[in-house]
Biotite code that builds the C-alpha atoms (Angstrom):
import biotite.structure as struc

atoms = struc.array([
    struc.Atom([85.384, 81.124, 108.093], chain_id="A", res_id=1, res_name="UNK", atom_name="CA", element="C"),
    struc.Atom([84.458, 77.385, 108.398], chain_id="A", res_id=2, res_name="UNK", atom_name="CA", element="C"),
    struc.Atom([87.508, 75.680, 110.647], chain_id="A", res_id=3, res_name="UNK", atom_name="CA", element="C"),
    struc.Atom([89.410, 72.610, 108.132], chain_id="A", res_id=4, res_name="UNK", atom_name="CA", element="C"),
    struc.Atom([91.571, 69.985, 109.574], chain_id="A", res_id=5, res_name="UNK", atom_name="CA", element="C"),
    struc.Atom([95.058, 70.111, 108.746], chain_id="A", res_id=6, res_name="UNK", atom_name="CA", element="C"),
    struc.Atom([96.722, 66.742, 108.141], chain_id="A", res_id=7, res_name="UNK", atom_name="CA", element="C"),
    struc.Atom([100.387, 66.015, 109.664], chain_id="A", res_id=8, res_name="UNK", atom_name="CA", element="C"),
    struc.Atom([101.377, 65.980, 105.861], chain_id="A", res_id=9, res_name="UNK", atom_name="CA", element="C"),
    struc.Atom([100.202, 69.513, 104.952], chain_id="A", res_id=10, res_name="UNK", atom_name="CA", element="C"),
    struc.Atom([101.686, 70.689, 108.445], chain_id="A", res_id=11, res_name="UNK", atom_name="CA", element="C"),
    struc.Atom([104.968, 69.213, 107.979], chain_id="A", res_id=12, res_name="UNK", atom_name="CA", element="C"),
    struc.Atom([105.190, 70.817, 104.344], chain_id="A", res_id=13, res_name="UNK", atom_name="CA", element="C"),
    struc.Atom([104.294, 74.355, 105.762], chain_id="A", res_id=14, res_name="UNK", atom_name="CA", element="C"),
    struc.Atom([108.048, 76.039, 106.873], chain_id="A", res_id=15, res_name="UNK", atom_name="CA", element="C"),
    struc.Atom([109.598, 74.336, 103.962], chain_id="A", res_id=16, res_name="UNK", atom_name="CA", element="C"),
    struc.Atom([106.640, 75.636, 101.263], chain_id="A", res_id=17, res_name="UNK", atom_name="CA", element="C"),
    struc.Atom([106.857, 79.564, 102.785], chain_id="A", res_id=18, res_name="UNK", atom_name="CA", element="C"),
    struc.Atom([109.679, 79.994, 100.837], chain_id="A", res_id=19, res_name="UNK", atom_name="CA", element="C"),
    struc.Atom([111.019, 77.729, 98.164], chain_id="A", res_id=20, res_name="UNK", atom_name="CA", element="C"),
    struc.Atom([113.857, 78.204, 95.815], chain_id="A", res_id=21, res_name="UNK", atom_name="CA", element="C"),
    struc.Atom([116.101, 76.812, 92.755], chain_id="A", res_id=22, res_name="UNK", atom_name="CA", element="C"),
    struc.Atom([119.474, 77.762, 90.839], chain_id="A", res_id=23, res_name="UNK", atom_name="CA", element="C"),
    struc.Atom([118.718, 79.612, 87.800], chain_id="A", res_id=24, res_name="UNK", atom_name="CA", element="C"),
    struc.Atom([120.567, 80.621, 84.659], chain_id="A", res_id=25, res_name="UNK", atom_name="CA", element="C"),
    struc.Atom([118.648, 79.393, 81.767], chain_id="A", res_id=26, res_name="UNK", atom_name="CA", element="C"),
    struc.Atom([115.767, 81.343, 79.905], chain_id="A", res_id=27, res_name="UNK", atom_name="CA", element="C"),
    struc.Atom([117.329, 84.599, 79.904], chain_id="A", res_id=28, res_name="UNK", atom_name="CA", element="C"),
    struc.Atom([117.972, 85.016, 83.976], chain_id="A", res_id=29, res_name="UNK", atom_name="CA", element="C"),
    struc.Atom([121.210, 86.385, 85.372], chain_id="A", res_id=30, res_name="UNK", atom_name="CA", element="C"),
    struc.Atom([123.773, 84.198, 85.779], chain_id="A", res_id=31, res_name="UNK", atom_name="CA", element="C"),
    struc.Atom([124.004, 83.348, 89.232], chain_id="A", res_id=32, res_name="UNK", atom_name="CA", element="C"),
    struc.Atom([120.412, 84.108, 90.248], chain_id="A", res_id=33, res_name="UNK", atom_name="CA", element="C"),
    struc.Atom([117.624, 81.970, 91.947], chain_id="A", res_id=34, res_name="UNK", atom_name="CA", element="C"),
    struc.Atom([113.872, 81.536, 91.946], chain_id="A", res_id=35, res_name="UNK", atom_name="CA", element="C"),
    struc.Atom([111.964, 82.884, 95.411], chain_id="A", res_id=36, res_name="UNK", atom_name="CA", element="C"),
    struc.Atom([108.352, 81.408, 96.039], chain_id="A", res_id=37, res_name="UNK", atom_name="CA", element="C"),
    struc.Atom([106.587, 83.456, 98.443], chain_id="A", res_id=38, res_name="UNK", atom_name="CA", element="C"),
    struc.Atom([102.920, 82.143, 99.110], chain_id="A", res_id=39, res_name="UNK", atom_name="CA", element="C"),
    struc.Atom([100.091, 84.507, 99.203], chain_id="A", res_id=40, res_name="UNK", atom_name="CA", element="C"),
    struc.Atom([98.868, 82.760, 102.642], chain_id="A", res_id=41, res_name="UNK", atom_name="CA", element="C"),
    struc.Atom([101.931, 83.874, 104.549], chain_id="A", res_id=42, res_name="UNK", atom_name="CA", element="C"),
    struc.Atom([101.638, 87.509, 103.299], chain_id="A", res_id=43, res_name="UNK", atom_name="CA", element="C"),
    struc.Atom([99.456, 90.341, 105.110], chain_id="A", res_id=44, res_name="UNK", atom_name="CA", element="C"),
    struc.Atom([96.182, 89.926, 104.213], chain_id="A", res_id=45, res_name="UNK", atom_name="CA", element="C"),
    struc.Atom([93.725, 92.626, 103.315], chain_id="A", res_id=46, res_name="UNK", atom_name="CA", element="C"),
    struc.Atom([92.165, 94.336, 106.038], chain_id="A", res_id=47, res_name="UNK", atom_name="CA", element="C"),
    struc.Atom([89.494, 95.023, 103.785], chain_id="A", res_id=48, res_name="UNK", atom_name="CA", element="C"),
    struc.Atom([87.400, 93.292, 100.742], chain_id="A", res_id=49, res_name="UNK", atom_name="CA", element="C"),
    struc.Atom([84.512, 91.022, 99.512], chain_id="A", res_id=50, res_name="UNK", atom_name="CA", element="C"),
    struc.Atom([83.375, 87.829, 99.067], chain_id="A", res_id=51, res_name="UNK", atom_name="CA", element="C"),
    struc.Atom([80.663, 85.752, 96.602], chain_id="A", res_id=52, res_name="UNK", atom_name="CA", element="C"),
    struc.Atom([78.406, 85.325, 99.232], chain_id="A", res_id=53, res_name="UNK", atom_name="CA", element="C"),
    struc.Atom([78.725, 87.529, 102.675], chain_id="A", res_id=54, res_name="UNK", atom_name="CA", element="C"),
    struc.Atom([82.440, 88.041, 104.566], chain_id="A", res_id=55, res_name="UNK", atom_name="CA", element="C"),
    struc.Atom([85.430, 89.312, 102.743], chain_id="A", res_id=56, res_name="UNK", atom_name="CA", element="C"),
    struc.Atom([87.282, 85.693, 102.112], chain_id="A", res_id=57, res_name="UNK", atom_name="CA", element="C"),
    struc.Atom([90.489, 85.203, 103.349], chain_id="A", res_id=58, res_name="UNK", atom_name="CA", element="C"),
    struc.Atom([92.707, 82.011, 102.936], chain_id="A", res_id=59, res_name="UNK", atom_name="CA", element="C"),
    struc.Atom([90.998, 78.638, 101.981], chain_id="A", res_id=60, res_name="UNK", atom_name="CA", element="C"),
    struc.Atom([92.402, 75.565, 101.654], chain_id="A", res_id=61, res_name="UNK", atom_name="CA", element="C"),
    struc.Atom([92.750, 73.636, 98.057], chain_id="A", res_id=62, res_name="UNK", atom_name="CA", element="C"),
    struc.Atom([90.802, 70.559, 99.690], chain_id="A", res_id=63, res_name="UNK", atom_name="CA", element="C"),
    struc.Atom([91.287, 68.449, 96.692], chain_id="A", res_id=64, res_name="UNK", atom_name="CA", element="C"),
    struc.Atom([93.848, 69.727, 95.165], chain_id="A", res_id=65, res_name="UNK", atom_name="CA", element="C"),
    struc.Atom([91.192, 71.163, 92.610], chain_id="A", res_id=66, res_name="UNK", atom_name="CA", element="C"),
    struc.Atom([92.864, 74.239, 91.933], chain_id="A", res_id=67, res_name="UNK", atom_name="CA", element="C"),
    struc.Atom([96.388, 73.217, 91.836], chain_id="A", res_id=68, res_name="UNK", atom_name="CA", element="C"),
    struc.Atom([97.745, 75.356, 94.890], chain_id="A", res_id=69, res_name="UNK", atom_name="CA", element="C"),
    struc.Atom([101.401, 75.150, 95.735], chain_id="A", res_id=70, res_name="UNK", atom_name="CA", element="C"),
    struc.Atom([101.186, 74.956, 99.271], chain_id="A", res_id=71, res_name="UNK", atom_name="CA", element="C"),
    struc.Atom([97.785, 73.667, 99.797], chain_id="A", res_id=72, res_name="UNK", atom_name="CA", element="C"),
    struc.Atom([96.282, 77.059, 100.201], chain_id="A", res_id=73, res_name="UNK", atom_name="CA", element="C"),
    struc.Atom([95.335, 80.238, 98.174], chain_id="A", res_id=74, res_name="UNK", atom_name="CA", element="C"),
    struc.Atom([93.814, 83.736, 99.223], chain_id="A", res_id=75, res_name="UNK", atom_name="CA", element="C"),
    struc.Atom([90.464, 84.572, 97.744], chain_id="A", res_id=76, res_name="UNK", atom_name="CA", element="C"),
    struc.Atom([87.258, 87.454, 98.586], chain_id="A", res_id=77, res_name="UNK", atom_name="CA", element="C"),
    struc.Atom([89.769, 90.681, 97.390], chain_id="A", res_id=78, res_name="UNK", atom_name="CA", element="C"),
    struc.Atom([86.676, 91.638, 95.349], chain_id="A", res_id=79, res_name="UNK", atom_name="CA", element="C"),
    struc.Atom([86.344, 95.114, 96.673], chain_id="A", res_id=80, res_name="UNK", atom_name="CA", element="C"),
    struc.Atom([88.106, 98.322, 95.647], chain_id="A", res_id=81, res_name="UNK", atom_name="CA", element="C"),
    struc.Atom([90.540, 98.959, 97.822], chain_id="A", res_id=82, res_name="UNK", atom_name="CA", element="C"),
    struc.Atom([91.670, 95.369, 98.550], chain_id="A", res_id=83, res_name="UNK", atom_name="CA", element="C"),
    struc.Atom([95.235, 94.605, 99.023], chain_id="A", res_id=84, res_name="UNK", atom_name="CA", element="C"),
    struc.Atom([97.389, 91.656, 99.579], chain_id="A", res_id=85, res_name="UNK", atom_name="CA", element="C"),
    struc.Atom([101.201, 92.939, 100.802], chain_id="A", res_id=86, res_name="UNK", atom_name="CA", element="C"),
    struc.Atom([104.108, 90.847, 100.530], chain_id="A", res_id=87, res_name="UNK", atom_name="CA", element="C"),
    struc.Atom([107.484, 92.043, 102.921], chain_id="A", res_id=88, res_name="UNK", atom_name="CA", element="C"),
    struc.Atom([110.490, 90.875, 101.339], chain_id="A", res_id=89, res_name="UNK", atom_name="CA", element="C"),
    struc.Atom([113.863, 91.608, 102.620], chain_id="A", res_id=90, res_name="UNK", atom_name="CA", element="C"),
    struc.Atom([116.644, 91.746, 99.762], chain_id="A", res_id=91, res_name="UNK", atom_name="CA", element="C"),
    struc.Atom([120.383, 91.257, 100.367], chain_id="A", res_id=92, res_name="UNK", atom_name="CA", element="C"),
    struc.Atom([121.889, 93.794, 97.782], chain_id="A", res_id=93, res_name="UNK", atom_name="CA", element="C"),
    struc.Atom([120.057, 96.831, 95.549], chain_id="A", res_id=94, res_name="UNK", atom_name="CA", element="C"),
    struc.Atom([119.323, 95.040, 91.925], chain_id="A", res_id=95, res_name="UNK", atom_name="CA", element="C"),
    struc.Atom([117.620, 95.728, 88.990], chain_id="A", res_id=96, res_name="UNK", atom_name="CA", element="C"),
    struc.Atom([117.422, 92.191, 87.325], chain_id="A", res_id=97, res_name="UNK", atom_name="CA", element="C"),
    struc.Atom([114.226, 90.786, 89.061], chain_id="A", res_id=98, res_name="UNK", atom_name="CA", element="C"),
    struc.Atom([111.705, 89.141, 87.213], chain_id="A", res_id=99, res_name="UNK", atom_name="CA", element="C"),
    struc.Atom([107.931, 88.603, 88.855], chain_id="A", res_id=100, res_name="UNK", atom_name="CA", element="C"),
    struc.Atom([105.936, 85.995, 88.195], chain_id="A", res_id=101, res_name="UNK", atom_name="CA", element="C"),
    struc.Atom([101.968, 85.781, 90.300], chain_id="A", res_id=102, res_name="UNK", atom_name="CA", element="C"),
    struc.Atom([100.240, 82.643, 90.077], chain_id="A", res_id=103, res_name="UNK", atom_name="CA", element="C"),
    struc.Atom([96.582, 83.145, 89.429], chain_id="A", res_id=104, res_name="UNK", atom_name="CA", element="C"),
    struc.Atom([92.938, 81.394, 89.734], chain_id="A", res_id=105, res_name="UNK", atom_name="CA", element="C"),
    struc.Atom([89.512, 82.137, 89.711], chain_id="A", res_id=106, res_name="UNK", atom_name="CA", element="C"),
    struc.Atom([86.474, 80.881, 91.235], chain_id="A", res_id=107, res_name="UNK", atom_name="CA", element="C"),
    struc.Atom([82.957, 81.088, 90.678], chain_id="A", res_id=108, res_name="UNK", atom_name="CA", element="C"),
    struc.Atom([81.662, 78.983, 93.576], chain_id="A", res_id=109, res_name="UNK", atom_name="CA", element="C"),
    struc.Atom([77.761, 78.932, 92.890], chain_id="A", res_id=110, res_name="UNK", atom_name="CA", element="C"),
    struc.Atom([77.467, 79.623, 89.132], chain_id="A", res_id=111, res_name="UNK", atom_name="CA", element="C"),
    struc.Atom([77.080, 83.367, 89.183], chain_id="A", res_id=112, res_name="UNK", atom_name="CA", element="C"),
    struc.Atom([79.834, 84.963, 87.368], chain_id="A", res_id=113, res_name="UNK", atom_name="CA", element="C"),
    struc.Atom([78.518, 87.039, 84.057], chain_id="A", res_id=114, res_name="UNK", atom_name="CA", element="C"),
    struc.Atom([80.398, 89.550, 82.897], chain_id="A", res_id=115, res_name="UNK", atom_name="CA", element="C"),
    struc.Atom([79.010, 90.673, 79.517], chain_id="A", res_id=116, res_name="UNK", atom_name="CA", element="C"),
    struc.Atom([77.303, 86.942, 79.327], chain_id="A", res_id=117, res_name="UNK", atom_name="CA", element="C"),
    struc.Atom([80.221, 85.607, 79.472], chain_id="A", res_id=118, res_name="UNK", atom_name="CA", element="C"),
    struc.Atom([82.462, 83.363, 82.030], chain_id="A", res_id=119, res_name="UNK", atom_name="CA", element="C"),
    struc.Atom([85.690, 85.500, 81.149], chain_id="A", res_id=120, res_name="UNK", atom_name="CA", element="C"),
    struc.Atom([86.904, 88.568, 82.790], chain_id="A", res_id=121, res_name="UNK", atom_name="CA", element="C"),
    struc.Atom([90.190, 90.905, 82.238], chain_id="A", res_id=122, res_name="UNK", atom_name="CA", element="C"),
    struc.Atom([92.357, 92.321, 84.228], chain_id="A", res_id=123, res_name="UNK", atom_name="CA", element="C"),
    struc.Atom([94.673, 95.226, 83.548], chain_id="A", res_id=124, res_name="UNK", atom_name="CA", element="C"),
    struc.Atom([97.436, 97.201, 85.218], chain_id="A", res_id=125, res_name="UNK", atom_name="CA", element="C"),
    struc.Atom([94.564, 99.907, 85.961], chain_id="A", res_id=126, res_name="UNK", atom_name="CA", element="C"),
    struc.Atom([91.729, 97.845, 87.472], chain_id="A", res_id=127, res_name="UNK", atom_name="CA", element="C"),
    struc.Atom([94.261, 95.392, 88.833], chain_id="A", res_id=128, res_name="UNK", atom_name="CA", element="C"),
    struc.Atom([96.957, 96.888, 90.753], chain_id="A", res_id=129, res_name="UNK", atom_name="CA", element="C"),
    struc.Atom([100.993, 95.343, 90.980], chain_id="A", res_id=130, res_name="UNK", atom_name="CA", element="C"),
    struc.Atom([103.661, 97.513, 93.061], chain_id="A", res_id=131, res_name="UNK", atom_name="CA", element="C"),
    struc.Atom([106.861, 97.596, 93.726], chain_id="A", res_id=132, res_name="UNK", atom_name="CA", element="C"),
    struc.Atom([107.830, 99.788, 96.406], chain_id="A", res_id=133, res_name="UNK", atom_name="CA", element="C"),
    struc.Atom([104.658, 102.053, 95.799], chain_id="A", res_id=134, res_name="UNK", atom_name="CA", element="C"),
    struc.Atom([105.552, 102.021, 91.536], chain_id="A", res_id=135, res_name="UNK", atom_name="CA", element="C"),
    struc.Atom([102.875, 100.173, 89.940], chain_id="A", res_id=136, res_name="UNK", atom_name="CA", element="C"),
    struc.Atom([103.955, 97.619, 87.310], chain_id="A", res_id=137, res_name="UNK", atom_name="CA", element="C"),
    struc.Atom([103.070, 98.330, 83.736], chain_id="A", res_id=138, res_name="UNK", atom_name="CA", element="C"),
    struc.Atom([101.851, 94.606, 82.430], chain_id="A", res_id=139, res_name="UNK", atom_name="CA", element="C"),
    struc.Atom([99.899, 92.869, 79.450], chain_id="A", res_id=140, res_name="UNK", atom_name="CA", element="C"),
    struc.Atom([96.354, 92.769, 80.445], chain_id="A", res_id=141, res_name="UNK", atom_name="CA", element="C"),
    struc.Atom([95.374, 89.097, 81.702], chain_id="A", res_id=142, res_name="UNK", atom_name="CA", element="C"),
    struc.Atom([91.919, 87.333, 80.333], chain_id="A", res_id=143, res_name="UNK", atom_name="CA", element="C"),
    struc.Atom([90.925, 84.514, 82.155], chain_id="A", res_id=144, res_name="UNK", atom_name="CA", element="C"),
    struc.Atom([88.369, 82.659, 79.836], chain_id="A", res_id=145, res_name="UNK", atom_name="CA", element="C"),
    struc.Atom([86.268, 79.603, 80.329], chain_id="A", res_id=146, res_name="UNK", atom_name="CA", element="C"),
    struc.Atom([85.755, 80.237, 84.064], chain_id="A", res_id=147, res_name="UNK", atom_name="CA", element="C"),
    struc.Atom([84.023, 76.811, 86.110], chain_id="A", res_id=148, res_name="UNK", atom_name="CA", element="C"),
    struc.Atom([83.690, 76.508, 89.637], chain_id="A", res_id=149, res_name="UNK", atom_name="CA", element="C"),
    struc.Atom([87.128, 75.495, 90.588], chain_id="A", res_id=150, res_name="UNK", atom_name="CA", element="C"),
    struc.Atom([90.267, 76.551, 87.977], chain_id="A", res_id=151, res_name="UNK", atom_name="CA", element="C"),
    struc.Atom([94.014, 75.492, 88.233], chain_id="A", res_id=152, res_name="UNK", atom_name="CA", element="C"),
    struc.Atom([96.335, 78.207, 88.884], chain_id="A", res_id=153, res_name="UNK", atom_name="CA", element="C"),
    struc.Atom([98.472, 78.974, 86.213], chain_id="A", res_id=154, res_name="UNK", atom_name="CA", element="C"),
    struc.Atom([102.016, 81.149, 86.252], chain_id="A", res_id=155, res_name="UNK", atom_name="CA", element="C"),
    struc.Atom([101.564, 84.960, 84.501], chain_id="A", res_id=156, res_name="UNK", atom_name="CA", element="C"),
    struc.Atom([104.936, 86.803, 84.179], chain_id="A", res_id=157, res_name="UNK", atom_name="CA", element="C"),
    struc.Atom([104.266, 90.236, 85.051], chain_id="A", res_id=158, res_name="UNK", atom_name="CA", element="C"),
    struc.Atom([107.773, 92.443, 84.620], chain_id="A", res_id=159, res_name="UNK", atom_name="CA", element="C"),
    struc.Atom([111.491, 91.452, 83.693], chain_id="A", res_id=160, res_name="UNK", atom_name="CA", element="C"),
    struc.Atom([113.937, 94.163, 84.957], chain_id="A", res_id=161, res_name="UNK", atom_name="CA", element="C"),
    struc.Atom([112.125, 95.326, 88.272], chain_id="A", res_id=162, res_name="UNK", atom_name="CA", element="C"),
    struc.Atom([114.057, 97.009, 90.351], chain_id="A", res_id=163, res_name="UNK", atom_name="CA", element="C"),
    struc.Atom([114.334, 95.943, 94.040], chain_id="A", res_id=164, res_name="UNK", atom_name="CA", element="C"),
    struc.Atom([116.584, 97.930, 97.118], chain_id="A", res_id=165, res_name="UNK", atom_name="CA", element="C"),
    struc.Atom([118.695, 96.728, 99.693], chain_id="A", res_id=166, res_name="UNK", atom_name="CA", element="C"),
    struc.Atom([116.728, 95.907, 102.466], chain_id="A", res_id=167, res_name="UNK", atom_name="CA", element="C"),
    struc.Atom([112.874, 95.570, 102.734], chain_id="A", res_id=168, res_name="UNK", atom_name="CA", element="C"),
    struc.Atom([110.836, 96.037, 99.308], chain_id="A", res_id=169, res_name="UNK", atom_name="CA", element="C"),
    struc.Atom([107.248, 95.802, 99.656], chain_id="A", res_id=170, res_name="UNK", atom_name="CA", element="C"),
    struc.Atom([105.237, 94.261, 97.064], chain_id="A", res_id=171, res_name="UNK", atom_name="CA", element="C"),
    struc.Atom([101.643, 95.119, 97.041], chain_id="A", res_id=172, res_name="UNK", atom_name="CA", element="C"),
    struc.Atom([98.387, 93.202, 95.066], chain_id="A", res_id=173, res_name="UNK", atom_name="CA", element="C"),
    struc.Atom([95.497, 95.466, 94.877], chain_id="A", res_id=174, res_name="UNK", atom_name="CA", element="C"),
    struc.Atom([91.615, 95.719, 93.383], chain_id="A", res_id=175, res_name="UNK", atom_name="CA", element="C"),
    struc.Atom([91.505, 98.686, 91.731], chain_id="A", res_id=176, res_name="UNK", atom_name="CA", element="C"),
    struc.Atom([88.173, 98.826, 90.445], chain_id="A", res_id=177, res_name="UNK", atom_name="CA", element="C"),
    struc.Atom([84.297, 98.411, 91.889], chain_id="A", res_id=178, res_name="UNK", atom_name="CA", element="C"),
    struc.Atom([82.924, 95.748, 89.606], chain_id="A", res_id=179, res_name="UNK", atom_name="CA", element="C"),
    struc.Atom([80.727, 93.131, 90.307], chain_id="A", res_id=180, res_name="UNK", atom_name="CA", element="C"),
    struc.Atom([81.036, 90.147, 89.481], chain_id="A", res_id=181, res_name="UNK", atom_name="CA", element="C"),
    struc.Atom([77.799, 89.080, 91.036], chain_id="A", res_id=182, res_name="UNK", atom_name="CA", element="C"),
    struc.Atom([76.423, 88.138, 94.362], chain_id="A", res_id=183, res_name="UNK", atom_name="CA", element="C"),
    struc.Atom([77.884, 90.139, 97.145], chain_id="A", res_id=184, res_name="UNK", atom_name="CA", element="C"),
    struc.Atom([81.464, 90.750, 95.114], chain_id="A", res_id=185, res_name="UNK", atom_name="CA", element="C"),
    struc.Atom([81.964, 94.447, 95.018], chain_id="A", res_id=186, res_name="UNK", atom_name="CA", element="C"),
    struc.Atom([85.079, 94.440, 92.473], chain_id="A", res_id=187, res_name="UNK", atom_name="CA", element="C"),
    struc.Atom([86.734, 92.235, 90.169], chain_id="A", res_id=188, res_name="UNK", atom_name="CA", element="C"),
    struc.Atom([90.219, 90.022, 90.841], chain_id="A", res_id=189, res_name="UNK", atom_name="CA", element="C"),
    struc.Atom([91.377, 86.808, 90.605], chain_id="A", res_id=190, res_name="UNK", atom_name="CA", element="C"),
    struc.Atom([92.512, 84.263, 93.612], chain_id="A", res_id=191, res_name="UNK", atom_name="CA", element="C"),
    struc.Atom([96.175, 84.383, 94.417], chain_id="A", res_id=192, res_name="UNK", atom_name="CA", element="C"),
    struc.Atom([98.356, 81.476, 95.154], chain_id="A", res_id=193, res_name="UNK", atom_name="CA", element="C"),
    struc.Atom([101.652, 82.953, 95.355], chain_id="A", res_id=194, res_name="UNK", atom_name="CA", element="C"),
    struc.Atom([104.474, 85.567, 94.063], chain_id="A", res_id=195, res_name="UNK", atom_name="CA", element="C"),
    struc.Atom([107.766, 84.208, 92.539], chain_id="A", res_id=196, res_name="UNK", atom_name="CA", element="C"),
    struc.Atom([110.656, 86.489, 92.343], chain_id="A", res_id=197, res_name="UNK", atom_name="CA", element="C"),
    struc.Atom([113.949, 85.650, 90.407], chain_id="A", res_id=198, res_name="UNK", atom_name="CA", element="C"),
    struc.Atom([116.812, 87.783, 90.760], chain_id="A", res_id=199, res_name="UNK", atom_name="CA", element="C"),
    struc.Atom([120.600, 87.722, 91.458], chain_id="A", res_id=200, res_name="UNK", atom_name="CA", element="C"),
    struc.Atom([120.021, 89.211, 94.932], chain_id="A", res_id=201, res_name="UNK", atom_name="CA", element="C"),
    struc.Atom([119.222, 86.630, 97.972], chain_id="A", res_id=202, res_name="UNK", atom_name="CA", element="C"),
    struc.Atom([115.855, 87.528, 99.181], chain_id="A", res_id=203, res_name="UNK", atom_name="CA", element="C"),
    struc.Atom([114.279, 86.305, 102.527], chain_id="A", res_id=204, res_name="UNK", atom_name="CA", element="C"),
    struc.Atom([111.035, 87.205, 104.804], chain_id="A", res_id=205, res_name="UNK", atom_name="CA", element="C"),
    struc.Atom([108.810, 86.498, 107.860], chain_id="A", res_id=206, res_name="UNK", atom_name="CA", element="C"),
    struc.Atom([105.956, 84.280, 106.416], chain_id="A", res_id=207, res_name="UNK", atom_name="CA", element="C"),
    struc.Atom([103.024, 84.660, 108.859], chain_id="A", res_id=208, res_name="UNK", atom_name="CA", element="C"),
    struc.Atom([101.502, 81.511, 109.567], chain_id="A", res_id=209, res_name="UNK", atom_name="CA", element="C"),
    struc.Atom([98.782, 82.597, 111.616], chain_id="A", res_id=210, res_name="UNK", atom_name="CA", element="C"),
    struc.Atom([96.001, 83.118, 109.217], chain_id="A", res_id=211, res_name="UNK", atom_name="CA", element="C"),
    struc.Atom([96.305, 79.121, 108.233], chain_id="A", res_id=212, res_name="UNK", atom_name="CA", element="C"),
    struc.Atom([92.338, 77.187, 109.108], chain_id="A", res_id=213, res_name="UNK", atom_name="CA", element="C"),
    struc.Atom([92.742, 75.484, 111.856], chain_id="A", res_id=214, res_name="UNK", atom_name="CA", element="C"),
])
């Protein structure tokens, strides 16, 4: 993966950015409950997948803020079967109010995406995986239409009511299909930017910073 510089603003934005949240109560949350971010860069990374062009991607950096990214950064190359992108969150109490929200992109870096002649693609809770402690979500299929080169991420609410334990809950983003979408990708997804949980329990974790460019 090429190597990017890192400016003193991005850096000093990093501990605050792994894990961001606000008072809730409005739009139908519980009373009392807050809104986690957790950014896909600081999760475990697949330890397998694919990439447009060779190598399996990994995190890049949103250079010119072209795609929107919260933090500066977004995971991409999970186009193989298999592919998964784990999140570790630690929850203070057993609820079953949480509400999860994944912010998603696309890219289509040298021109070649064509599914069906056309720059759009679906995904469903079948060919596009979203668990919960091993219990995959049940959520309206997602089309992303118009697809350039670069794409802001937008917010998709996956589930209301999810249930979460006391203690660690692992939430898991997984290919679950094998196709193409042209040049070396090997399965179909979107790029992730982040998770955001909001619940009535106080959630926390151990954002990795390690797989940052340097």
């Amino acid at each position: 993966m090429k190597k990017f510089l890192i400016t003193a603003a991005v850096c000093a934005l990093t501990a605050a950015a792994a894990l961001t949240f606000a008072a809730c109560g409005g739009d139908g949350n519980p009373p009392g409950s807050e809104t986690y971010t957790f950014e896909a860069e600081y999760a475990v990374l697949p330890a397998d997948g694919a990439g447009w062009s060779g190598g399996m991607g990994g995190v890049n950096p949103d250079i010119d803020g072209d795609f929107n990214a919260s933090n500066g950064y977004f995971v991409v190359g999970m186009y193989k079967k298999g592919s998964t992108l784990t999140f570790n969150i630690e929850a203070d109490k057993a609820v079953e109010d949480a509400k999860l929200v994944a912010r998603f992109s696309n890219e289509d870096p040298a021109g070649l995406l064509n599914i069906d002649g056309k720059k759009s693609y679906t995904i469903t809770p079948e060919t596009y995986q979203i668990k919960v402690n091993g219990t995959a979500l049940d959520y309206n299929d997602i089309t992303f239409n118009n697809i350039k080169t670069t794409n802001k991420f937008m917010d998709y609410t996956i589930a209301s009511g999810v249930s979460l334990k006391q203690g660690e809950n692992v939430i898991e983003l997984i290919c679950n299909n094998d196709q193409s979408m042209g040049g070396t990708t090997l399965g179909t997804a979107p790029v992730v930017d982040c998770i955001k949980i909001t619940t009535s329990a106080k959630l926390t974790w151990e954002p990795d910073e390690s797989h940052l460019p340097e």
